[in-house]
Structures are given as C-alpha cells and as structure tokens.
FISE-306465 format. One line per field, with one value per atom (N, C-alpha, C): residue in one letter; atom name; x, z negated, y negated. Coordinates in steps of 0.1 Angstrom, whole numbers, plus 5000, padded with zeros to 4 digits. Each point is the difference from the previous one (the first is absolute). Layout:
<nodes>
rest <- c(A,...)
atom <- c(CA,...)
x <- c(X,...)
z <- c(Z,...)
y <- c(Y,...)
</nodes>
This chain:
<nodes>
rest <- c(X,X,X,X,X,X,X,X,X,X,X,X,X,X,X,X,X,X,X,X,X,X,X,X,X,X,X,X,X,X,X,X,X,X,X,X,X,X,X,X,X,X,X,X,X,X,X,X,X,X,X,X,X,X,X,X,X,X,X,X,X,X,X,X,X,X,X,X,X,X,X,X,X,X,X,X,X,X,X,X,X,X,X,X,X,X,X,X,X,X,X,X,X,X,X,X,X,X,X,X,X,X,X,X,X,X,X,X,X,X,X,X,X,X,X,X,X,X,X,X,X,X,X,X,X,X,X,X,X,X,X,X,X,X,X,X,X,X,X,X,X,X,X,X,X,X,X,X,X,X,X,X,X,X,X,X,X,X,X,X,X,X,X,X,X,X,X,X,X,X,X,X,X,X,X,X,X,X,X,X,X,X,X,X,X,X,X,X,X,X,X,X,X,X,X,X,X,X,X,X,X,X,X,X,X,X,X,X,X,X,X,X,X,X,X,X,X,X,X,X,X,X,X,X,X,X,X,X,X,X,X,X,X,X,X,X,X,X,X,X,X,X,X,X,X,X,X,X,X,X,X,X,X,X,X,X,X,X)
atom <- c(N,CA,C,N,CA,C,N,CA,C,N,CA,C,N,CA,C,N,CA,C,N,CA,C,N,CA,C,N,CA,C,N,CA,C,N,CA,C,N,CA,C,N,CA,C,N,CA,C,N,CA,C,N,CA,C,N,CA,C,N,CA,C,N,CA,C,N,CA,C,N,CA,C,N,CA,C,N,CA,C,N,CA,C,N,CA,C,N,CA,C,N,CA,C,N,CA,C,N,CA,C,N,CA,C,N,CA,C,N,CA,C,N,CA,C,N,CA,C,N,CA,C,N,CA,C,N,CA,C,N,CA,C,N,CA,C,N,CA,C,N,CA,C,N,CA,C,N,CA,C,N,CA,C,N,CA,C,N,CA,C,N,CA,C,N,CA,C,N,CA,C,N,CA,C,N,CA,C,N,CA,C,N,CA,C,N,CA,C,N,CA,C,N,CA,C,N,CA,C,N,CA,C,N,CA,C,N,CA,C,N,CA,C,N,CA,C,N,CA,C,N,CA,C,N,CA,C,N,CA,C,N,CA,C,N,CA,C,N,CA,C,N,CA,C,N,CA,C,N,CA,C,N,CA,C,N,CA,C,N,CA,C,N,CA,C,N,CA,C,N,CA,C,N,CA,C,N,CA,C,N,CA,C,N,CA,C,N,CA,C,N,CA,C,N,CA,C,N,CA,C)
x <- c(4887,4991,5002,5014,5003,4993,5004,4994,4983,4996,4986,4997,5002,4997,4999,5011,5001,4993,4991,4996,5009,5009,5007,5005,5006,5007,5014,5001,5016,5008,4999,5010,5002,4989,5000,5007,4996,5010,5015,5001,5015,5011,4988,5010,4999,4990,5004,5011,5005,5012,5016,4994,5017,5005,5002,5008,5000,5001,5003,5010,5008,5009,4998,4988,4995,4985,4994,4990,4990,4991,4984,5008,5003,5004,5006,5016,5004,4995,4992,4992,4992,4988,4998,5003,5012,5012,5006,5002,5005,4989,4992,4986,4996,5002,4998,5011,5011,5013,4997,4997,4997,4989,4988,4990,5005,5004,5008,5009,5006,5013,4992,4990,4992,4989,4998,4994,5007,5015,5010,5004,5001,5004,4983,4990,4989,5002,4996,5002,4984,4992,4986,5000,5011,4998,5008,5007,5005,4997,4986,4991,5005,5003,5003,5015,5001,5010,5007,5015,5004,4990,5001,4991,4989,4990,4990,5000,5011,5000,5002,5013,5001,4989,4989,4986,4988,5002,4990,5009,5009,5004,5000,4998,5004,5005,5012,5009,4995,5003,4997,5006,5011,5005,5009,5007,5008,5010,5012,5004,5004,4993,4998,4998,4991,5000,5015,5009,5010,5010,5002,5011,5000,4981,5001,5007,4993,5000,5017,5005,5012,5007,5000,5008,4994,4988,4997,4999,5001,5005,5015,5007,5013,5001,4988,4995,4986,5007,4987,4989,4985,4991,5001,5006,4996,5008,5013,5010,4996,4999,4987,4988,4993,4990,5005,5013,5005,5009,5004,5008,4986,4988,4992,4991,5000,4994,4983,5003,4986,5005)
z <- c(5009,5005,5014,5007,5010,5009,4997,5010,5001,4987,5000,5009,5002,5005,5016,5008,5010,5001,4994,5005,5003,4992,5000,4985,5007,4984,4996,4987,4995,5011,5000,5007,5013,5010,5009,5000,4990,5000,4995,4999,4995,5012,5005,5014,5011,5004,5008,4999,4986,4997,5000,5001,5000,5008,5017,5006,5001,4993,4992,4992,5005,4986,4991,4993,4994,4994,4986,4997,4993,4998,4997,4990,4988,4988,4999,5010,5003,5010,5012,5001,4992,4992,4988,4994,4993,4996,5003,5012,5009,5006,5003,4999,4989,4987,4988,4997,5002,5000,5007,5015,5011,4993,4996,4992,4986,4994,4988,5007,5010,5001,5009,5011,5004,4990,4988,4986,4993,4996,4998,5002,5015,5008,5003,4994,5006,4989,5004,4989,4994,5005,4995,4990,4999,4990,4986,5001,4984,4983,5006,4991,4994,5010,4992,4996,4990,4993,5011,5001,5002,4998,4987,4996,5007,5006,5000,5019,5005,5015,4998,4991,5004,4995,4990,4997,5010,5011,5009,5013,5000,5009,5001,4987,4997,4990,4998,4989,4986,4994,4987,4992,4998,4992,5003,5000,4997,5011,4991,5004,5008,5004,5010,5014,5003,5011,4998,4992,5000,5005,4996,5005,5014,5007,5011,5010,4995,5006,5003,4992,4998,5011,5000,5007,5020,4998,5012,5009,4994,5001,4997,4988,4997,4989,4997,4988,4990,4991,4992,5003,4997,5003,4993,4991,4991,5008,5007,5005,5013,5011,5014,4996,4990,4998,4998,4993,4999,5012,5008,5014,5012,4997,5007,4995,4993,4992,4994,4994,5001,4983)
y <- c(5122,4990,4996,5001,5001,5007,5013,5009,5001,4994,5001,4990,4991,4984,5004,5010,5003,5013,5006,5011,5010,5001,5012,5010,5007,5009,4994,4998,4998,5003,5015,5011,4994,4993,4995,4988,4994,4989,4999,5008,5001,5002,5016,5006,4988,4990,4986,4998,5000,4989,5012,5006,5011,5001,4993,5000,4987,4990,4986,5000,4988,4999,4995,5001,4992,5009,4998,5009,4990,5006,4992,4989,5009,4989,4989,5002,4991,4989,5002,4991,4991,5008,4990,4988,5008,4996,4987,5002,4985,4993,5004,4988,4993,5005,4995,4988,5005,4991,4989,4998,4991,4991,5008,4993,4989,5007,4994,4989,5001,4989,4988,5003,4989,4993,5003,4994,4992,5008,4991,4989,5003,4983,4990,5003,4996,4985,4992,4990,4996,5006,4999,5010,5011,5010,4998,4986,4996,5003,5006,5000,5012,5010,5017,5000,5010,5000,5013,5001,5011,5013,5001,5011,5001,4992,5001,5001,4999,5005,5010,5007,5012,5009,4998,5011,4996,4986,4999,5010,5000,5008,5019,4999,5017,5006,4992,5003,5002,5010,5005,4990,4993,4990,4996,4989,4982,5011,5007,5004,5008,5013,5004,4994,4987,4988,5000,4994,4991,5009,5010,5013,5002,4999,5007,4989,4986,4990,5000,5002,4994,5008,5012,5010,4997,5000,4992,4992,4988,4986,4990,5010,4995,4990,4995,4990,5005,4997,4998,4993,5005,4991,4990,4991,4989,4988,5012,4986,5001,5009,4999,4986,5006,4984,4985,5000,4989,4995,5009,4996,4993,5007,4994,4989,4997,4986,5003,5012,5002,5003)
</nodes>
C-alpha cells in the first residue's frame, strides 16, 4: 500500500531504504508505536481501552501493542497511561 500510494514498485521501495539503518517495516512499526503512545497520554481518549489503541493503530492484538510498546518505550502501555493522567 506504501509503494502504491507513492507511485512506485515494492522493489523500489525497499531499495530507498537499504542504505538506511533502518527498513520500511520498522518505520511503520514506530509510527504506529508513536501513534499509540500520543492516544495514550491524550486525556480526551479515556474513552478507549488499551486494546482498542493498539487495533486503531495497527496492531493485530492486546498483546502484540503491549510487547512492542514495551521494548520501545521501557513501559507498558497501561502504566505509560497512568504516569500521564490519562
């Protein structure tokens, strides 16, 4: 969907990123995380459950969010939301 959006080929979009330290996915990846953790802290967003940031963000399930989140941030999302008062 990426490479479609830009008018280009996969293959194209891939070779961009290979003298990157860094590759398509993991981008994603961490924009999704960034998305999820500014939801977290949003206090208008009380409303969603854990679960329900990490499947607006991307994440296939609870867990999955919570693993990546965790390894990226150093906290769990549930204690991140409660350090920010949201």
């Amino acid at each position: 969907m990426i490479a479609r959006a830009h008018f280009v080929s996969t293959r194209q979009l891939h070779r961009a990123f290979a003298d990157a330290a860094t590759t398509v996915g993991r981008v994603v990846r961490q924009r999704r995380l960034e998305h999820g953790r500014r939801e977290l802290a949003d206090p208008r967003r009380t409303d969603l459950s854990v679960t329900d940031v990490a499947l607006r963000c991307g994440f296939a399930d609870l867990a999955a969010f919570s693993r990546a989140f965790k390894e990226t941030f150093h906290e769990p999302p549930s204690t991140f939301r409660r350090r920010h008062g949201a």
